[in-house]
DOBA-384163 format. One record per residue (C-alpha): residue in three letters; x, y, z. Coordinates in pm, whole numbers, padded with zeros to 5 digits, always signed. Example, Ala and Ser with C-alpha at 12.3 -4.5 7.8 and 13.67 -1.06 7.14 Angstrom:
<recs>
ALA+01230-00450+00780
SER+01367-00106+00714
</recs>
This chain:
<recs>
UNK+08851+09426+11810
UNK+09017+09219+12078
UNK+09346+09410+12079
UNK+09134+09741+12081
UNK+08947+09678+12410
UNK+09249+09534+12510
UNK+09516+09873+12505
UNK+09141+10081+12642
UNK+09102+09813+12967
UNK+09466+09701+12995
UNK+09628+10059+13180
UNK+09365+10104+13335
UNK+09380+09778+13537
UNK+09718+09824+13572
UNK+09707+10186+13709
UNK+09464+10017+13959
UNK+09714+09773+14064
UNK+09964+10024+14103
UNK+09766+10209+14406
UNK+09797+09887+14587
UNK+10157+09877+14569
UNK+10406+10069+14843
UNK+10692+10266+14633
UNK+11008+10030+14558
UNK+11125+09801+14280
UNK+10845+09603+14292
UNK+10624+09865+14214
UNK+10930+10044+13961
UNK+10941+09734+13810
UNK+10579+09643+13761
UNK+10537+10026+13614
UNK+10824+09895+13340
UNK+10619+09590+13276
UNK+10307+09782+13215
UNK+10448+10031+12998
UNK+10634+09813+12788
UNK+10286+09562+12720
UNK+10138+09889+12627
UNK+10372+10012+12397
UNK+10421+09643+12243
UNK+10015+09616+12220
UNK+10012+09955+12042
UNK+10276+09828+11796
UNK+10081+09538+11759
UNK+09750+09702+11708
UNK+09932+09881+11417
UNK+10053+09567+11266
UNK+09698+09415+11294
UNK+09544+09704+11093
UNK+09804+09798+10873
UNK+09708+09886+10540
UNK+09281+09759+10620
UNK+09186+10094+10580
UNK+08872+10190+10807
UNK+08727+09938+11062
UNK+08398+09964+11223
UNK+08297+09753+11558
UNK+07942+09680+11711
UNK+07992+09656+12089
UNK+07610+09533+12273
UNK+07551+09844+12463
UNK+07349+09690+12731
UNK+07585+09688+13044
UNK+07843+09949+12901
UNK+07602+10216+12807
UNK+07448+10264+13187
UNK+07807+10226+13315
UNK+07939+10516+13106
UNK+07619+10750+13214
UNK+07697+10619+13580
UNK+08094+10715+13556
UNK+07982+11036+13386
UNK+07764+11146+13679
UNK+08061+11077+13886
UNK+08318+11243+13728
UNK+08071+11552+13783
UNK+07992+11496+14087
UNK+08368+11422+14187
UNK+08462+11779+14017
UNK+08139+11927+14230
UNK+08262+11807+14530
UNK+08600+11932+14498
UNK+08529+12291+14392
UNK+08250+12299+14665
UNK+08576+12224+14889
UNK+08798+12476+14761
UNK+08532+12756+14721
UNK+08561+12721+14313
UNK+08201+12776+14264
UNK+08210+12872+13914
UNK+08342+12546+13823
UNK+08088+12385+14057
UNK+07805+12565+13823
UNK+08000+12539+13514
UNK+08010+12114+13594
UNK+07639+12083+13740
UNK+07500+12255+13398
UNK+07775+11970+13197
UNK+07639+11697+13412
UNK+07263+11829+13349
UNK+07267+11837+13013
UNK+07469+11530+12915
UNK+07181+11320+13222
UNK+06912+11488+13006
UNK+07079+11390+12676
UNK+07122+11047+12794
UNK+06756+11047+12971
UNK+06578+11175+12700
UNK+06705+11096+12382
UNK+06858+10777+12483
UNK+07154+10826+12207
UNK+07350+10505+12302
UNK+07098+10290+12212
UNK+07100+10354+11885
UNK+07215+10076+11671
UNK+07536+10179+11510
UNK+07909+10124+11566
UNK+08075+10214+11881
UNK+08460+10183+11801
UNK+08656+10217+11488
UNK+08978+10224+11375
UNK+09161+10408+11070
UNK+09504+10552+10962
UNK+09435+10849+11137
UNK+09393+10615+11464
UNK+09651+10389+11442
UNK+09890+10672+11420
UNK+09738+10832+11749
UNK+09776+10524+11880
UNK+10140+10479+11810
UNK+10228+10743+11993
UNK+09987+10730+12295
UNK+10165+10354+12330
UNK+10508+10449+12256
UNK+10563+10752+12388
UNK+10327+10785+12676
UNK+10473+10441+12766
UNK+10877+10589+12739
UNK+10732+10832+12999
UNK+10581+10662+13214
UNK+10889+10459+13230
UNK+11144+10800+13263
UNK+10892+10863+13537
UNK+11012+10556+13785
UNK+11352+10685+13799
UNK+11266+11063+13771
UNK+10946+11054+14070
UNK+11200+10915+14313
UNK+11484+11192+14272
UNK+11186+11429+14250
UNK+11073+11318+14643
UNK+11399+11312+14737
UNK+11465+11645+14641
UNK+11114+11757+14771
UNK+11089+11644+15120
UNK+10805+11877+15178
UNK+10600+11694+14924
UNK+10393+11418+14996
UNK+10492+11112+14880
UNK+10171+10998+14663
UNK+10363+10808+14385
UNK+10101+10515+14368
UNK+09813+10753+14301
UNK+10066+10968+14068
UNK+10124+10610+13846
UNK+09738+10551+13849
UNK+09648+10856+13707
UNK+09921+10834+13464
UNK+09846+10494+13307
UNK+09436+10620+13321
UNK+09527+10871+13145
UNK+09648+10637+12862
UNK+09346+10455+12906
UNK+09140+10762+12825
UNK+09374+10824+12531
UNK+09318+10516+12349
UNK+08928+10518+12417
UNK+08915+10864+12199
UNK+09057+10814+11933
UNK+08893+10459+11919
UNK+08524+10561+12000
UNK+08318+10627+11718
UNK+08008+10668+11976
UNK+08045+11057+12072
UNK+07905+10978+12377
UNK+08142+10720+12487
UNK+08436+10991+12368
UNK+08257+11243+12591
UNK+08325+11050+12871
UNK+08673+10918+12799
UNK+08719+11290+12715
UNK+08593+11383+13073
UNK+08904+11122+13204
UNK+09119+11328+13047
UNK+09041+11632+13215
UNK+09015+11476+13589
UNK+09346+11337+13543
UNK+09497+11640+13429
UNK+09362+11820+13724
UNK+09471+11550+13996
UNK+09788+11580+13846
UNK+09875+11947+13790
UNK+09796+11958+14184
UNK+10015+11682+14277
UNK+10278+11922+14483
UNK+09925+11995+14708
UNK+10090+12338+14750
UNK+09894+12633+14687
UNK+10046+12751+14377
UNK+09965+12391+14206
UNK+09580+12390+14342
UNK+09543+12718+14202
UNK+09693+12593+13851
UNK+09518+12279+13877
UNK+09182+12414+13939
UNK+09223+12685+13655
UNK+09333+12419+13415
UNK+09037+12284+13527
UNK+08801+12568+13526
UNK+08923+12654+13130
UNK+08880+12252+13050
UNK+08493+12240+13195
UNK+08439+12538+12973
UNK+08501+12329+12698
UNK+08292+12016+12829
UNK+08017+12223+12847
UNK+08031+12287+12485
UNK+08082+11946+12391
UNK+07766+11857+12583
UNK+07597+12113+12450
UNK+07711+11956+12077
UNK+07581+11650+12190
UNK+07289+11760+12309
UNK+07240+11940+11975
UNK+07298+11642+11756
UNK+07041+11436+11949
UNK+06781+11719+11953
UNK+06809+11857+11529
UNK+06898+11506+11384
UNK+06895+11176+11361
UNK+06986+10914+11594
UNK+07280+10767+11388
UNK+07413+11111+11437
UNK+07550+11040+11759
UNK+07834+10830+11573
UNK+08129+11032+11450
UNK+08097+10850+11078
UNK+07710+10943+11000
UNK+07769+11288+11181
UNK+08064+11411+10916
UNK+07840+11259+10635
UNK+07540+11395+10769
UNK+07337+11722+10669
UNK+07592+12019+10644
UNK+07446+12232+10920
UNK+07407+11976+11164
UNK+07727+11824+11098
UNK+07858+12238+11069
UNK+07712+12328+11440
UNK+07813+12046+11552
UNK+08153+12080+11500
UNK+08179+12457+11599
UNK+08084+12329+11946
UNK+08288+12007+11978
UNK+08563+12199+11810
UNK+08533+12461+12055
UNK+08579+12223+12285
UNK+08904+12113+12091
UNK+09035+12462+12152
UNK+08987+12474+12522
UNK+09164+12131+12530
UNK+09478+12199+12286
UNK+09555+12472+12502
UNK+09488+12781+12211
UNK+09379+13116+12271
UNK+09254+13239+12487
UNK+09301+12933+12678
UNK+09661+12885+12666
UNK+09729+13000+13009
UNK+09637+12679+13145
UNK+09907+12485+13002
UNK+10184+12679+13111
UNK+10030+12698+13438
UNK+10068+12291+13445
UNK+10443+12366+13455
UNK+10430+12318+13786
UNK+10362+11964+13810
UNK+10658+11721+13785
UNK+10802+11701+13476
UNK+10698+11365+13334
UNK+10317+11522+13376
UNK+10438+11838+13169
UNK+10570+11527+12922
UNK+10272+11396+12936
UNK+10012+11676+12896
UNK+10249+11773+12587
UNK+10299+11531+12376
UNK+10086+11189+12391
UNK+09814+11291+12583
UNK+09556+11608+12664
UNK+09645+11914+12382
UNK+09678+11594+12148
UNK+09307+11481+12234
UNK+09228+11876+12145
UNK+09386+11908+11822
UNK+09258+11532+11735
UNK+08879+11606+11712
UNK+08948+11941+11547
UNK+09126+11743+11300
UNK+08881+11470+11210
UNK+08615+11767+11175
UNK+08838+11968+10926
UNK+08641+11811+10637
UNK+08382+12003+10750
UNK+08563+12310+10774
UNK+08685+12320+10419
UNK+08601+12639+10206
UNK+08368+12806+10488
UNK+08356+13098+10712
UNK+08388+12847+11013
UNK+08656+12663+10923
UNK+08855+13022+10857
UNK+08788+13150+11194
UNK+08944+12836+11359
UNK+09220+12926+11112
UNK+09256+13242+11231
UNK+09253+13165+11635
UNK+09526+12866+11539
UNK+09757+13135+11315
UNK+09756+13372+11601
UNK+09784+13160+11859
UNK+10097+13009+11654
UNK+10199+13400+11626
UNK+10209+13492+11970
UNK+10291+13195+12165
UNK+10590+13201+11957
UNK+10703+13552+12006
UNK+10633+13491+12373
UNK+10931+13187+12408
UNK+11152+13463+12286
UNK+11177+13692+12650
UNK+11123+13332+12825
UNK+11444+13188+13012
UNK+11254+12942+13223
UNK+11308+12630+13012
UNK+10932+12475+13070
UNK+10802+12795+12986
UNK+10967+12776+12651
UNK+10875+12397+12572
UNK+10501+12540+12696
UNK+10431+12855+12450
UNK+10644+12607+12214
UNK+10344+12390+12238
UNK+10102+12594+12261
UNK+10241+12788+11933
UNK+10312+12442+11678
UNK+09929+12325+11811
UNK+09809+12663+11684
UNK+09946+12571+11366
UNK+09781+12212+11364
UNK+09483+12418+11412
UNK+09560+12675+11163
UNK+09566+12394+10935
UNK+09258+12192+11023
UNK+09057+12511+10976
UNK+09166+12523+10643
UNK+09023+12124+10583
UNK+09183+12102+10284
UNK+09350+11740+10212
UNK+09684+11912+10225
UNK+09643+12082+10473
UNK+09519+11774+10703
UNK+09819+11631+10530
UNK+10107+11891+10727
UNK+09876+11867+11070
UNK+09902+11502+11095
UNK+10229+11571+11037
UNK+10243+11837+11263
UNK+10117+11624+11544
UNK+10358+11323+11509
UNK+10687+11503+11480
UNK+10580+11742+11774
UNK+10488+11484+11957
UNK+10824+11263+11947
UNK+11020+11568+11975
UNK+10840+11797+12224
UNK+10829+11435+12484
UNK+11208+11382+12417
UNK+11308+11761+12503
UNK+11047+11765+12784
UNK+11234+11456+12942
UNK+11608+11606+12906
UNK+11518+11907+13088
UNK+11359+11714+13362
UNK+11699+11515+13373
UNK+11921+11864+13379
UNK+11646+12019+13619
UNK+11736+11732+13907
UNK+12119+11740+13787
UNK+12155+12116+13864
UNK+11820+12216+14045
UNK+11740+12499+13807
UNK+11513+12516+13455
UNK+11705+12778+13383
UNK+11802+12835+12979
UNK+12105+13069+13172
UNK+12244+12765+13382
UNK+12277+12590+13095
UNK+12568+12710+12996
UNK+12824+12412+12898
UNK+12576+12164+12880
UNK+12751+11977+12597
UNK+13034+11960+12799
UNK+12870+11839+13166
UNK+12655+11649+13002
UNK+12714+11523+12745
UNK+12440+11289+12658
UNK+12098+11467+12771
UNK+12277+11735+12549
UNK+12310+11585+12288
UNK+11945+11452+12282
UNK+11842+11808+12382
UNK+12017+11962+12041
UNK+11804+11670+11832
UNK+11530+11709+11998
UNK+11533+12096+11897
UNK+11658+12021+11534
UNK+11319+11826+11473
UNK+11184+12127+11633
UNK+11258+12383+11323
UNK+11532+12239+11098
UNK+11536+12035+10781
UNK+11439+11756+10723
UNK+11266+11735+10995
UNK+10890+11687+10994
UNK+10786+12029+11203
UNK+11022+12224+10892
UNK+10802+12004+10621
UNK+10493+12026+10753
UNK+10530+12406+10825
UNK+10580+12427+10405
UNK+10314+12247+10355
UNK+10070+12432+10564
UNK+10190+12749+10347
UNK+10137+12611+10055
UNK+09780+12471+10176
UNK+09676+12825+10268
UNK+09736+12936+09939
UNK+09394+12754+09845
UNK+09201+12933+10147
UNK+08919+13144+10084
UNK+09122+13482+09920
UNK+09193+13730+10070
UNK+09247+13541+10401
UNK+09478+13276+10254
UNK+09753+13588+10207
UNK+09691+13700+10580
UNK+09732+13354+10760
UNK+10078+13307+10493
UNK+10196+13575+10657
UNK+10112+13501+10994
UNK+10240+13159+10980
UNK+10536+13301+10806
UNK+10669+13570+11021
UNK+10584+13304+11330
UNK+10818+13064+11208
UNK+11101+13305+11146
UNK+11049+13379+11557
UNK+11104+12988+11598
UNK+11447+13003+11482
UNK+11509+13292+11755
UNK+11436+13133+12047
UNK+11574+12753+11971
UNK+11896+12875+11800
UNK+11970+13106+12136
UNK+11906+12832+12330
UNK+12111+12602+12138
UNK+12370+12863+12155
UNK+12415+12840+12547
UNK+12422+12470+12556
UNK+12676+12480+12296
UNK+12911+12745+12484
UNK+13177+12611+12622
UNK+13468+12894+12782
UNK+13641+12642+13031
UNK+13719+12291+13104
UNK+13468+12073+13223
UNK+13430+11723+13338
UNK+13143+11530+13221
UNK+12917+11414+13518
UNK+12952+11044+13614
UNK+12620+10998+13651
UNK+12376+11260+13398
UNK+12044+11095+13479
UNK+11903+10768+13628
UNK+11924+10463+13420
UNK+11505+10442+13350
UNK+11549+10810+13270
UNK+11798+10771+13010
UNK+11668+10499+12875
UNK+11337+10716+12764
UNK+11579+10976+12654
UNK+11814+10812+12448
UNK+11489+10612+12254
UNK+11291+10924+12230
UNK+11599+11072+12055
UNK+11626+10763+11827
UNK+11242+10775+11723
UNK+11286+11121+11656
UNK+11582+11081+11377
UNK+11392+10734+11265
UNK+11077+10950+11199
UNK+11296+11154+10974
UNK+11444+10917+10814
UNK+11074+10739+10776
UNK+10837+11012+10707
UNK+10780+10949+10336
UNK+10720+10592+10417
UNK+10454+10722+10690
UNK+10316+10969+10443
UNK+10248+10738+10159
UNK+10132+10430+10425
UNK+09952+10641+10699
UNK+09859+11002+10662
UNK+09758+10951+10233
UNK+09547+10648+10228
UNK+09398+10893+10508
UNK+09281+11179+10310
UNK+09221+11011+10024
UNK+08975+10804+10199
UNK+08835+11085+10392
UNK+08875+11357+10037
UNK+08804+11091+09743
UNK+09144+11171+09582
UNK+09432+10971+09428
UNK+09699+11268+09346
UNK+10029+11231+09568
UNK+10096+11466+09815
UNK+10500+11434+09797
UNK+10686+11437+09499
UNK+10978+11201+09453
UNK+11213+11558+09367
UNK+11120+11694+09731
UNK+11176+11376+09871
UNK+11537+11307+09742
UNK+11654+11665+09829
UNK+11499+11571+10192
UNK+11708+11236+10200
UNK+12041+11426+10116
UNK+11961+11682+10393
UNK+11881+11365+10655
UNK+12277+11302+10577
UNK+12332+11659+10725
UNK+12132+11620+11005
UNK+12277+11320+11175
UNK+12696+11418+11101
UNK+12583+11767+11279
UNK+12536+11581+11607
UNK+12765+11320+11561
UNK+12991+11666+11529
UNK+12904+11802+11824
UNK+13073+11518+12051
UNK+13406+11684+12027
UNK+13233+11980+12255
UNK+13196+11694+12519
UNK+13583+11592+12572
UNK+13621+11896+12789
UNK+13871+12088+12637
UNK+14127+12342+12802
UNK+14108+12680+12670
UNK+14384+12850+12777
UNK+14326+13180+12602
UNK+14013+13293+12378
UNK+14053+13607+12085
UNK+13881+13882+12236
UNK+13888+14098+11964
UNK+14285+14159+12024
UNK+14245+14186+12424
UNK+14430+13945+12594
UNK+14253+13715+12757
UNK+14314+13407+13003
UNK+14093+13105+13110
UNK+14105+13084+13557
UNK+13886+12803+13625
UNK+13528+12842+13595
UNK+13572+13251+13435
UNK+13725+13410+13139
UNK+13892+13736+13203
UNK+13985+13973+12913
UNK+14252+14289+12941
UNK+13969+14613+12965
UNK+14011+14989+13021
UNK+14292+15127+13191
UNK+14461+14768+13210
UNK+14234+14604+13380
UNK+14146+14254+13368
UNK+13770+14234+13371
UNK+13506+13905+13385
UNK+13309+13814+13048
UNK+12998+13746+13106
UNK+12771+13522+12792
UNK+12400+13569+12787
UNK+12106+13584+12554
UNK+11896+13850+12468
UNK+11545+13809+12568
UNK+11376+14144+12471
UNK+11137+14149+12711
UNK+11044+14558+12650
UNK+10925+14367+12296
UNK+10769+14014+12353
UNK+10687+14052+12719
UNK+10458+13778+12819
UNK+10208+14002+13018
UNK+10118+14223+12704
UNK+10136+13947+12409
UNK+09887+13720+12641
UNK+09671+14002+12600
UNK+09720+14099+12298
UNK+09666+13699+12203
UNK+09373+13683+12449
UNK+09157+13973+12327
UNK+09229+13902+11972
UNK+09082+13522+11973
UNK+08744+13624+12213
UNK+08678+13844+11934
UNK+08705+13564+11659
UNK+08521+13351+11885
UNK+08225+13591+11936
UNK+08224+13627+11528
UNK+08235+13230+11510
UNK+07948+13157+11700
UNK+07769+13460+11543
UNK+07867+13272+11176
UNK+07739+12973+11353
UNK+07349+13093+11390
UNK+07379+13293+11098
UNK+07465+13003+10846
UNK+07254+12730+10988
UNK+06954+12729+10809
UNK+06647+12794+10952
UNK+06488+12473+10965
UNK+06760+12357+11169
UNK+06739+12510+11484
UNK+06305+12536+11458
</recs>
């Protein structure tokens, strides 16, 4: 249990050092030291537990438990205070009725007291874990060297680095105390972390375009605390005490344990960013890119999707469990046929997001074993690759000051290396063998089971959604493909803390191809067996061969693509029998009437089709309707004697 409290206490007494010290190397330096103990303890934690199976810890509640209703009171009255200040006084009410009922919860029913176990550890947590450590670590080392371009190139920012390293490491801390509480309570709170750091950090520019994004991601995220109080509140009033630990509650009576989860999961939604929530996230887009990392991949929309998951058992085979299918499928749907008229690079990696965490959802509304099979899955490969991709556009963003897919152009060629990373980082995205590609099949083939006729619909959905994946990565790999004239690598492509998160992101992301029937059979199956009380294999040894030859394919293709970096000389390119000639920086082709006349390369973006404006509504109005029907399921289904 040592090495537990340990990687909970250990950033967050280092984030606390860090607002003591001025910006420098010493302070550059001590961030390095803090992310590598993390990321060693994490690796460590998973060598402790490897193969125990489920591990439950009694921690004496006598000092914590007052100490996490005291830093819950602050956090709301911290959030009060702040929308009081910027006239946000929805979220003001919307945080005084969280704070009310979570003081009452802990006032009244005194849930914390209970005897039971307060932390735990399983498969399922040791894999969060691994990639909180490792890759929230790799980016909160990128973010030394990235931070101090970023100031440099944004003189009319203030400089708050210290308090921007705080909340980074915190948020780690927060992280690791989810998916390690077994006390819902103690969750809530490390849950409530979560969404304060997100906040601070979304407004770190202090412009008004980043308060205003901040305070909405905020506003959306305090919808969802007030649910998951409200959950709490409900498993403390209709059950027993022993409830109040995520074990008993999934083993409890099915309509507690149902209710319960509508509201937590709820909660889940609002977090992972789905409809019709998801403008939050790409409103965060503004905050400096190791934040957008961040929020992404290790952290925030990972908490979301994480307590969904662990309740999908209790989805399985209901009404419930299909509508959170449903809101995940067309979330998936429409985020992805929004990246399609998106050039702004973020914005893409955003409804990217947005779209492969619908799917997780999709899939942990199902609750079938196979299906929490392809959204563990789901989370680690999006994860590793979503971080790396995140980082290399951060890099390109301070090369050429633009997130433009457009100025991309060449990239191969300029640079090289970020480039490269960039193309892997998108092949994990959608191409085989990667672990998105798998876990997409096996989310098909898991909705075959659902609840007819709605297994058909969400095949479909998920289907056609994928197909509008290839679109928008393939065009984009196009344009950093394209390259019309010479061009001279850069001497420098990104700063050396920078590139050293890139380069290891980009080898975790081929090693977790190369490893992923080895994590399957360790990890995700002793998992659901545990959790489903089944033996039967959920890879066959034909599927994984076929996948090994493929993993052969996957790493010449890039290894390929280094002859697009020498910077070749085209002198002339075939036009379709125009003459052409290469000047410098333009390609010029013979036109009409003999004259020479300038190519111009671009992508099609179809905005007429897959505007933003009118799928977000489309998306929007689509899930509030589900979500009105869900809750109406909700009282509907519970029986009687519950809610008496």
């Amino acid at each position: 249990m040592e090495s537990i409290i340990f990687l909970i206490l250990f950033p967050l007494f280092a984030g606390v050092i860090m607002l003591a010290l001025p910006n420098g190397r010493g302070r550059d330096s001590f961030v390095n030291f803090a992310g590598v103990v993390t990321c060693i303890g994490s690796l460590y934690l998973l060598y402790e537990y490897f193969g125990k199976g489920a591990q439950f810890f009694f921690v004496d509640g006598t000092f914590i438990d007052p100490l996490i209703t005291v830093a819950e009171i602050a956090i709301g009255l911290f959030i009060i205070g702040m929308s009081l200040k910027f006239r946000k006084y929805l979220i003001a009410v919307l945080a005084a009725c969280q704070m009310a009922l979570i003081t009452y919860t802990d006032v009244v029913f005194e849930p914390s007291h209970y005897a039971g176990y307060d932390l735990f550890i399983d498969e399922f947590s040791l894999i969060m874990t691994v990639i909180i450590g490792v890759i929230g670590s790799l980016i909160c080392i990128y973010a030394t060297g990235y931070m101090k371009t970023y100031q440099e190139h944004h003189k009319d920012v203030k400089d708050k680095r210290p308090l921007f390293f705080f909340l980074m490491f915190l948020f780690l801390s927060a992280m690791f105390g989810i998916v390690f509480s077994n006390n819902i309570m103690w969750l809530f709170l490390f849950w409530e972390i979560t969404t304060l750091c997100s906040f601070l950090l979304i407004a770190y520019a202090g412009d008004e375009i980043s308060w205003k994004n901040g305070f909405w991601a905020l506003l959306l995220n305090v919808i969802g605390g007030v649910a998951f109080a409200g959950g709490i509140f409900f498993i403390n009033a209709f059950s027993s005490g022993s409830d109040i630990y995520l074990n008993e509650l999934l083993t409890s009576s099915p309509g507690i344990a149902l209710v319960a989860a509508t509201f937590i999961g709820f909660a889940g939604l609002t977090k992972s960013a789905q409809f019709p929530f998801s403008s939050w996230l790409v409103g965060a887009m503004v905050a400096p890119t190791p934040v957008s990392a961040l929020l992404h991949s290790s952290t925030m929309v990972k908490a979301g999707v994480y307590v969904i998951v662990r309740f999908a058992p209790v989805f399985e085979a209901n009404l419930i469990g299909i509508a959170f299918a449903f809101i995940g499928a067309i979330t998936f749907l429409t985020a992805s046929a929004i990246a399609i008229s998106q050039s702004n690079a973020k914005k893409v990696l955003a409804y990217s997001t947005i779209a492969n965490l619908g799917l997780v959802v999709a899939c942990a509304g199902i609750g079938t074993e196979e299906a929490v099979w392809a959204a563990i899955l789901l989370i680690i490969f999006h994860a590793v690759a979503k971080s790396l991709l995140f980082l290399s556009v951060g890099s390109v963003e301070n090369q050429k000051h633009s997130k433009d897919i457009e100025d991309m152009g060449g990239l191969i060629a300029a640079m090289p290396k970020v480039a490269l990373m960039m193309l892997i980082g998108m092949a994990g995205m959608f191409l085989a063998p990667f672990g998105m590609l798998i876990s997409k099949w096996a989310s098909i083939h898991a909705f075959v089971n659902a609840i007819p006729p709605f297994g058909m619909l969400l095949i479909a959905i998920i289907a056609y959604g994928s197909g509008i994946t290839v679109f928008f990565w393939t065009k984009w790999m196009g344009r950093i493909l394209e390259v019309r004239t010479e061009r001279e690598p850069l001497e420098t492509e990104a700063s050396k803390p920078e590139m050293r998160a890139i380069l290891t992101l980009g080898a975790l992301t081929v090693l977790a191809c190369l490893i992923f029937p080895l994590i399957s059979y360790t990890m995700i199956e002793p998992y659901t067996h545990t959790i489903y009380n089944s033996v039967s294999p959920l890879l066959s040894l034909s599927n994984e061969i076929i996948m090994l030859f493929m993993v052969v394919v996957v790493i010449l293709l890039p290894v390929s693509l280094f002859h697009f970096a020498k910077g070749r000389t085209l002198r002339r390119q075939y036009m379709g029998a125009r003459v052409s000639e290469v000047s410098g920086e333009h390609l010029r082709f013979l036109g009409s009437m003999g004259v020479m006349k300038e190519a111009e390369l671009s992508n099609y973006y179809f905005e007429g089709i897959f505007g933003e404006e009118k799928l977000n509504r489309a998306g929007v109005l689509s899930t509030i309707l589900i979500i009105v029907m869900l809750f109406a399921l909700v009282s509907w289904f519970v029986p009687l004697e519950v809610i008496m």
